[in-house]
Structures are given as C-alpha cells and as structure tokens.
ROFI-969346 format. One record per residue (C-alpha): residue in three letters; x, y, z. Coordinates in Angstrom, 3 decimals. Layout:
// residues N
VOMI  residuo        c1        c2        c3
VOMI      ALA         X         Y         Z
...
***
This chain:
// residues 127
VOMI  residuo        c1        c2        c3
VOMI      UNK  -205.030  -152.556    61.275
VOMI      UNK  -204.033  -150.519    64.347
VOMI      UNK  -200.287  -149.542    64.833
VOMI      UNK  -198.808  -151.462    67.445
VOMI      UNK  -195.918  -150.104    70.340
VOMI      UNK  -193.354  -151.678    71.492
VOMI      UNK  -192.910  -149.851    74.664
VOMI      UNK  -188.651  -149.973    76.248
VOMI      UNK  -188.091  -149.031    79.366
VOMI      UNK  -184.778  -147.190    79.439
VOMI      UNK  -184.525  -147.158    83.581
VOMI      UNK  -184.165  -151.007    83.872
VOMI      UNK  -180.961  -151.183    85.694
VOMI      UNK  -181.783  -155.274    86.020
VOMI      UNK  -181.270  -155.286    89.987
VOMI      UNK  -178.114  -153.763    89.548
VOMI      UNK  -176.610  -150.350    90.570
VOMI      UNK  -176.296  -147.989    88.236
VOMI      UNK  -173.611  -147.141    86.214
VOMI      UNK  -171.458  -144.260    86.763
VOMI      UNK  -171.713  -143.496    83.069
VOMI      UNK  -175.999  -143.886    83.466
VOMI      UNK  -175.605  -146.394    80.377
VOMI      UNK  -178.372  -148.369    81.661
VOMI      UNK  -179.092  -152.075    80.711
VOMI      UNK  -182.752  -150.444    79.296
VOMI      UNK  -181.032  -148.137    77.669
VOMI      UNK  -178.736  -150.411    75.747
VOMI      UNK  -181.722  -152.487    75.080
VOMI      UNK  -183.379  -149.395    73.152
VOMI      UNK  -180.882  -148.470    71.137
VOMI      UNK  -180.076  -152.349    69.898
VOMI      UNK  -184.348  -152.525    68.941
VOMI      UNK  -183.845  -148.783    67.360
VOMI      UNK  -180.906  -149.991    64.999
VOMI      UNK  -183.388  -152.751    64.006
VOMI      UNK  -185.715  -152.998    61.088
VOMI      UNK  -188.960  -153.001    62.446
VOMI      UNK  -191.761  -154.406    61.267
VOMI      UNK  -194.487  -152.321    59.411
VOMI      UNK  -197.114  -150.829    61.823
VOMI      UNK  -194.579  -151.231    64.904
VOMI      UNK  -193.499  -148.190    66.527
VOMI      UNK  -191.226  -148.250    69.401
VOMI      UNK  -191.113  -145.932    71.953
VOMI      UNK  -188.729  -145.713    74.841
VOMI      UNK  -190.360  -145.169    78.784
VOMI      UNK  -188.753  -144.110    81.923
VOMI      UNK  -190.273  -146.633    84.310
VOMI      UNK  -192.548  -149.989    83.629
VOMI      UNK  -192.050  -150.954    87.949
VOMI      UNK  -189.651  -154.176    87.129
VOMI      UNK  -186.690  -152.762    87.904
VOMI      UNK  -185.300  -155.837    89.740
VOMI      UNK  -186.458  -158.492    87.146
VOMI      UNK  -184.064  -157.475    83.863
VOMI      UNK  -185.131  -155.580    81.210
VOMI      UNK  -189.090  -154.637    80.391
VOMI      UNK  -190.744  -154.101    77.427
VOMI      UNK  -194.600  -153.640    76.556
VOMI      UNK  -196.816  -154.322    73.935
VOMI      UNK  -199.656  -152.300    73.032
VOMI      UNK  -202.131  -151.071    70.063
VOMI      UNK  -205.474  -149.814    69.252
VOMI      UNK  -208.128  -152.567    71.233
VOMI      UNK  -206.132  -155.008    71.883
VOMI      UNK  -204.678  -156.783    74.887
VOMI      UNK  -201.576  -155.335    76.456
VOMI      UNK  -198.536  -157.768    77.189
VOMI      UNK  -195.890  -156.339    80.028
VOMI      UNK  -192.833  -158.945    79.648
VOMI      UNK  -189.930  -158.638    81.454
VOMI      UNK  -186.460  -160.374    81.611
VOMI      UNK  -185.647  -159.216    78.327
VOMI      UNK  -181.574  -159.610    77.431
VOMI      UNK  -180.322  -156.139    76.056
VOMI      UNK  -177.352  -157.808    74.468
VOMI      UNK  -179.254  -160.551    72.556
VOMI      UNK  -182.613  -160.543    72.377
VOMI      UNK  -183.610  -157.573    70.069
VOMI      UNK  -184.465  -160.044    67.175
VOMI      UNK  -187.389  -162.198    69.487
VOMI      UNK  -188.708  -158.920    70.816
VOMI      UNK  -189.058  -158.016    66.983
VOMI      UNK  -190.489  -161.145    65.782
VOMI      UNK  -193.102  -160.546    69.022
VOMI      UNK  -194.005  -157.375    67.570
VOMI      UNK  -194.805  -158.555    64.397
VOMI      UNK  -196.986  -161.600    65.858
VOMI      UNK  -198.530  -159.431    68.128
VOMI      UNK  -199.316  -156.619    65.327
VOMI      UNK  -200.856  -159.863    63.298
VOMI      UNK  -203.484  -160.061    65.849
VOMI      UNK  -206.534  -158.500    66.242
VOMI      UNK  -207.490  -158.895    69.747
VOMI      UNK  -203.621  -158.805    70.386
VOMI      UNK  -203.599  -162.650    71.609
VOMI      UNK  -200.789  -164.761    69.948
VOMI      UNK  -201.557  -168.148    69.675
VOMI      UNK  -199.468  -170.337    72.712
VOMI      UNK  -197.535  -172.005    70.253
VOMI      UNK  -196.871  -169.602    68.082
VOMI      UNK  -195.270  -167.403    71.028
VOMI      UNK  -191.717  -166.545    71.170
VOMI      UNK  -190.364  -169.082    73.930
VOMI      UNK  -189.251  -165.939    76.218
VOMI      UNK  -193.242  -164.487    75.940
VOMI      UNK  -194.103  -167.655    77.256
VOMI      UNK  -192.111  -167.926    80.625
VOMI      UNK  -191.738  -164.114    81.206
VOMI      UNK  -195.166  -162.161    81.478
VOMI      UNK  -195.281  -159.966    83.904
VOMI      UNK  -199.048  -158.826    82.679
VOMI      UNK  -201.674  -159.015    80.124
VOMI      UNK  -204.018  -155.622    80.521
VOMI      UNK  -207.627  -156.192    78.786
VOMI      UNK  -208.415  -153.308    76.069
VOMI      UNK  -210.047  -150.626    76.862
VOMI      UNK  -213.338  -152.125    75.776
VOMI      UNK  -213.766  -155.811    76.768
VOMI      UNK  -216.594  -158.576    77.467
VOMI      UNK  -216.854  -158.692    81.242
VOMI      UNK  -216.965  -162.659    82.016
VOMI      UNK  -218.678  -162.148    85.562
VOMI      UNK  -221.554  -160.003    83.413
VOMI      UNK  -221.497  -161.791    79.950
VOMI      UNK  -225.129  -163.490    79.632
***
C-alpha cells in the first residue's frame, strides 16, 4: 500500500495575531501529532501555509492515487488522537475515501477540500 501524509500546517495562527514568542497554534499542533505514535505507513510532515489561516488549525491528507482531504478547524490542544485515528482510516483505503460512517465526527463537519488523484475517471467523459 502507498504511504500516506499527514500534512500540518505550522503558520495557522487560527484568526489570531501572532504571538510574540511565534509559538503558533500550528505549531503546537505539530509537535502534539510528532510526540504521537503514528500509525504504520503515516508520515507526517509539517507545511508553512495550507490558505486557512482564519478557520483554526489545517491539516491534509495525502498518498500515492488517492483522494486528497484538506480539513481544517483542527484543536492543537486536543485533537491529536482523531487526526491519528484519520490517518490510519484514510491509509486503510485505497482510493483514499473513508466510508461516511466510519469518519471521525470532526472529518465530517470540517472539509475544507477533497482533491481527485492525479489519475481519475472524468464523470462528464466516462462512457
């Protein structure tokens, strides 16, 4: 199976100003996922900038041809264990689609995107 990323954005400041020590909210939210055990074939990787700075922390998730989920809204002080139980769903999957159900409650309400693999079946040119 491919490896799968779990992409951090260290920038998210969450809407707020930034600290005068830099100790961003993305930051914080890295380093709490990085103390973690993660999952086998889950990698995370820290990013300066997924563009939702004003809607709490972001995260991605990515790997070899599968969708790409963008969610944001994460809580750097106590959600490191549902972003790791994503990652391991997610990494279960082949076309990176996790059941509805099956979803962490926060993946549900808190998309920001879903980016088709590199190579996909075009609906508007399917026969």
């Amino acid at each position: 199976m491919d490896a799968t990323e779990l992409l951090v954005c260290i920038k998210c400041r969450k809407g707020q100003d930034i600290p005068a020590d830099d100790r961003r909210p993305g930051r914080a939210l890295y380093d709490a996922l990085a103390a973690c055990a993660l999952p086998e074939g889950v990698t995370l990787r820290a990013v300066d900038c997924l563009q939702n700075c004003d809607h709490g922390c972001s995260v991605a998730l990515r790997g070899g041809n599968r969708w790409t989920y963008v969610f944001g809204n994460v809580d750097e002080a106590s959600q490191a264990d549902m972003l790791i139980e994503g990652a391991a769903l997610y990494h279960a999957t082949q076309d990176g689609l996790i059941p509805w159900r099956a979803r962490p409650e926060h993946f549900k309400r808190n998309c920001v995107a879903r980016i088709p693999p590199l190579t996909f079946s075009d609906p508007e040119t399917t026969p």
